[in-house]
Each structure stands twice: as C-alpha cells, then as structure tokens.
N, C-alpha and C positions, 0 to 999 in steps of 0.2 A: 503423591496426593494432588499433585498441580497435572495439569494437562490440556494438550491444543488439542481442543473442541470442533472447531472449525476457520476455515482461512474463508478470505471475501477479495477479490481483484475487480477495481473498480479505477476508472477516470476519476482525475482530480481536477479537470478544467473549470474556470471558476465561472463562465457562463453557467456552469451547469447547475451550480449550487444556488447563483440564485434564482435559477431557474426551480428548481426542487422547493424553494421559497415561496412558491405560488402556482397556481392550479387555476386560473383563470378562464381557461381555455384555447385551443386554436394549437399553433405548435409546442406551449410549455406542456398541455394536459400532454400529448404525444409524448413529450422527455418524461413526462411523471409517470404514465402509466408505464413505460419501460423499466423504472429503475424504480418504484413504488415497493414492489413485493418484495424488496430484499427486508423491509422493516420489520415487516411480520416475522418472517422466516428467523432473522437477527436475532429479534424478540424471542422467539422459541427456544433460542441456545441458551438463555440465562446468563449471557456470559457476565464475568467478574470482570475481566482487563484487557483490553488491545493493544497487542502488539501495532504500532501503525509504522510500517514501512513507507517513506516518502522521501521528496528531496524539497530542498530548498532552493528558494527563487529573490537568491540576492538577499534574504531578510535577516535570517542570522547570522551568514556566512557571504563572502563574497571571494571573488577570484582570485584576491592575495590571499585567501586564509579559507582554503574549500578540503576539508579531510575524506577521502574517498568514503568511510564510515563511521558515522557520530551516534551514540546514543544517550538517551536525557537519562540524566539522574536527579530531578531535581523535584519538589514538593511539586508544583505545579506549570502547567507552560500556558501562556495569556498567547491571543493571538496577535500576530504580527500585523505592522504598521508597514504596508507593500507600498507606502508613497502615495497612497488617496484613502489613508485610515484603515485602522483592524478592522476585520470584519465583525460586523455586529451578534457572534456564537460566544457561546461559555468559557469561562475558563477552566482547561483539563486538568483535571487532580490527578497527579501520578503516582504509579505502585514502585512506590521505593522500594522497597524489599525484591522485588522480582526485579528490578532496574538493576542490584547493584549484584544480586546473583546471576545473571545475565552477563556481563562485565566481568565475573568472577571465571565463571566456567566457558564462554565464548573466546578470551583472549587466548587464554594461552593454548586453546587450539591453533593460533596463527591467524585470529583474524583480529587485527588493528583497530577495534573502535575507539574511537577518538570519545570521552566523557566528559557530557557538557552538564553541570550543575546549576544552568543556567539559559535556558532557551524560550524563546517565542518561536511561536510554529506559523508557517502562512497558510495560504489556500491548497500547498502539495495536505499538509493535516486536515484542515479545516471541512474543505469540502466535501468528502467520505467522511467525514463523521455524518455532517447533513446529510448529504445521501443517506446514514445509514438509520440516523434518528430524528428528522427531523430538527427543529429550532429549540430545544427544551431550556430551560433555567438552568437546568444542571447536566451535565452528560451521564448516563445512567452507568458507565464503567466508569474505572479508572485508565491510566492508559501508560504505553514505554512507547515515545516515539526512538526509529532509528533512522536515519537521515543517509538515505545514499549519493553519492557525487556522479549525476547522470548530465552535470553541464559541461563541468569541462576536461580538455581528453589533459593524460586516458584516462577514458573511466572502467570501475572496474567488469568482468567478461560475463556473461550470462552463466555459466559454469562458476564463477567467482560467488554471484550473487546468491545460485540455487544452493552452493555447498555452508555459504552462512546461515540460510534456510534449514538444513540438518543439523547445522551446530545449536542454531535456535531451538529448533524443537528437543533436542536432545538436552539443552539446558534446564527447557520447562518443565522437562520429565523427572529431570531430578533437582526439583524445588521441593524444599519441604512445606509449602505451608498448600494448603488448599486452593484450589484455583482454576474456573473455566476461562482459557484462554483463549481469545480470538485474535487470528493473524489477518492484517490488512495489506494486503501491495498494492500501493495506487500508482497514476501514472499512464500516459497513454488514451487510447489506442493509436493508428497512425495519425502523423501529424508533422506537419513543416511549416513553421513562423516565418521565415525568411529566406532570400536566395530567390534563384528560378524554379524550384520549385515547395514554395510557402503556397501552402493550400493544399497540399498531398495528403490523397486519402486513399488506401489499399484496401477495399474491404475483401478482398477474397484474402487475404495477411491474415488482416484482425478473426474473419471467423476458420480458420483454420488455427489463430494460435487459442481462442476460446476452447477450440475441441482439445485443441493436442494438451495443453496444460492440465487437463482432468486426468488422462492416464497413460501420458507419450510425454512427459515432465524433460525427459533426457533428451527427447529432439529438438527442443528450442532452447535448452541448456547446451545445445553444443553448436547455436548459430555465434555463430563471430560476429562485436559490437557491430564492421562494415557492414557484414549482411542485414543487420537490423536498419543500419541507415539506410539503406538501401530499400528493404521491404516497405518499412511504417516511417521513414520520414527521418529527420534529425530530431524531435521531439517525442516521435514515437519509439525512439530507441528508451526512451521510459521504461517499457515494458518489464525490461530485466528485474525492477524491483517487484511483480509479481511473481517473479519466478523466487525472490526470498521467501515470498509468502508461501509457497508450492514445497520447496525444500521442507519448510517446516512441519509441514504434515507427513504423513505418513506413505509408503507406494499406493496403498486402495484408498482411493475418496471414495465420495457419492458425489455428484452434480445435484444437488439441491436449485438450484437459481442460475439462469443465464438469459442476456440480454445485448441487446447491441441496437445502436442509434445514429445516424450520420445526416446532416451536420450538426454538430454544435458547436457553434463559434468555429465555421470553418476543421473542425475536428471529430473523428469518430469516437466517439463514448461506448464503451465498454461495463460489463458486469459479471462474475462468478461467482457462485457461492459452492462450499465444496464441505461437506462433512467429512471430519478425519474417522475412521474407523480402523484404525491401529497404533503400531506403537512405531515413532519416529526410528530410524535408519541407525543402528548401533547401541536400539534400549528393546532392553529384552521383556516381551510382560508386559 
C-alpha cells in the first residue's frame, strides 16, 4: 500500500535557504528562479512523508559520538540551535509508524542504523524543506530524517550509501499502511570550506553527476570517497547521500526537474527531481 513516489537531490547550503526566503531581486530572484519549480512539481506528487536523507553539522551529534547512520524515531524533530539560534521553520511531525518499520526491516539486512528517539535536525534538514515548501506554519508532510556521517572519515562508500537506498525502498514496499513517499538526498554540489583549496567548484563534476544519477545510478556508486574528494571538493563528497536517495527508487525514473547555480556562498547548488515508475530492486509488482 506504501510506495516511493518520487526522490528530490537538492543542496542544503544555508545561504541558500535564506535566500529562497526572499525574491527581492538582483542575484536572490536568479537562486529562486533556479530552484522555484521544484514547489509546484512537489506539490503534484501529493506526497504524505519524506524520507530526508541529510547529515549533521555538529548539532545533534559531534565527533566523539558521530554514528555512520542514525535515523529518528521520535514524535517530532524542532530545529537545531547551530550557535546563532534555530532557524526560524516549523516544527517536523514525524511518521512514526513508517520510522519504526524502517528500523525493523532496514537492519537486519546489515545496515546499522543508529535510533535516535530524540533529535533536532539543523540546516543539512531544514533547508530542503524551504527549498522545497517554502516558510509554511506547518510542513505539509510528515517526515523520517536519516542522518548520514559524511564529516568524519571513514565515512561510509558511495556503493554503501546507494545499497541503503534499495533497502529503503524495499522497506517502503512492504509497509502496510498507505503511503506517498517522497525521498530527499541533500548535500553538495562541489565544494571546499577549507585548506588550499576552499572555494573549489567543478562544474563540469556536478552536471555530469546531475545526468549520470537519472539513469547511470551505478557509475557514481562505484566512484571511491577519494575520487569524490578529489572531483567536488571535501564538502562536496556530500553527494553520496543522493545516491541513498537514488537507490530508493527504482532502475527507470523520469527526470521531472533539474537545475544547477554557481556561486552560492562560494558553493555550487544543485537540484533533481525524479519520478519513480517502478518497483524498487528485489519487490516484485
């Protein structure tokens, strides 16, 4: 009865979000009308719950205590206090029941999520929601964040990330209860904070991983973390948590939405929208 409807790969750079905040003109209207369309298109799917694939930035987790993958089980997640206050978004109401099925049928295929009963989510969640709805009072789904460890090594391998992707979708398949599910990988495009080279942007990387990720999933599932450092930066090795989002869906998308923007905040912004039209990798039907 449940099933992933559609997945969305989008930057979470928090420039962007408040950027998306305002339409005033000049370079924000250029960020808005790039990453604008996906609202409507969102809007069309109906969806009921978001999976949001993202990582954290020191807020709920930190470097003594960072689990390669964490996901929330908990009533609700408030946004996170990043050291110059939460951001001013909703608070997500979360789909328990699809949280703790998830958890059920995800582990004991061999992948380790860590279950937090208990999280604030920062700007890796926050701002792909905005991007994806706007400022509302309330967020129009419910939501299951899952928390990848993309800060510090090792983290887990692009082939790690995409195979959690098929377990995902293959758990949503067999939920019983009714359910349009949307999958989010945020994170990315290239980018390097710091070192010699902070301020690395590849855009021939980034729109070559835009194409390949629609229907060539397994060629950037089989780049090694180094070669991602290497292509899009130490920040931009982000990406892999798209490729969770990719895994989930099924071999055939549609590319519904694609966009790309360079600079924001020194970083390339990214977007994909992908309609699944089949049945995830090992569900029959």
């Amino acid at each position: 009865m449940a099933e992933v409807v559609a997945g969305v790969g989008v930057s979470h750079i928090p420039a962007l979000g408040a950027m998306m905040e305002g339409t005033s003109g000049g370079p924000t209207a250029t960020v808005f009308d790039t990453f604008a369309p996906i609202r409507d298109w969102v809007a069309e799917r109906e969806l009921d719950t978001l999976i949001v694939i993202y990582n954290d930035h020191a807020s709920a987790f930190s470097l003594e205590l960072l689990p390669t993958f964490a996901i929330g089980a908990a009533p609700s997640y408030a946004p996170a206090d990043e050291g110059y206050g939460p951001r001013q978004v909703a608070v997500a109401e979360g789909d328990l029941d699809l949280s703790w099925h998830l958890i059920d049928k995800v582990i004991p295929e061999g992948f380790d999520l860590a279950v937090c009963q208990q999280l604030d989510v920062d700007h890796g969640f926050t701002v792909p929601m905005t991007v994806l709805f706007g400022s509302p009072q309330e967020w129009p789904v419910r939501v299951v964040p899952i928390a990848v460890n993309v800060v510090q090594q090792p983290t887990p391998s692009a082939q790690r990330c995409f195979d959690l992707g098929r377990a995902i979708g293959r758990a949503v398949a067999s939920f019983g209860e009714e359910r349009r599910v949307g999958v989010i990988g945020t994170g990315g495009m290239s980018h390097q904070l710091q070192g010699r080279r902070a301020g690395h942007i590849n855009e021939v990387f980034d729109r070559r991983f835009l194409e390949e990720i629609v229907d060539h999933p397994d060629r950037l599932a089989g780049l090694t973390n180094t070669e991602y450092i290497h292509e899009a930066g130490s920040e931009g090795a982000e990406l892999v948590m798209w490729l969770v989002m990719r895994g989930a869906l099924s071999d055939k998308v549609v590319e519904g939405y694609s966009g790309y923007h360079i600079p924001v905040s020194n970083t390339a912004a990214g977007i994909v929208a992908l309609d699944n039209v089949g049945a995830p990798v090992g569900v029959v039907g």
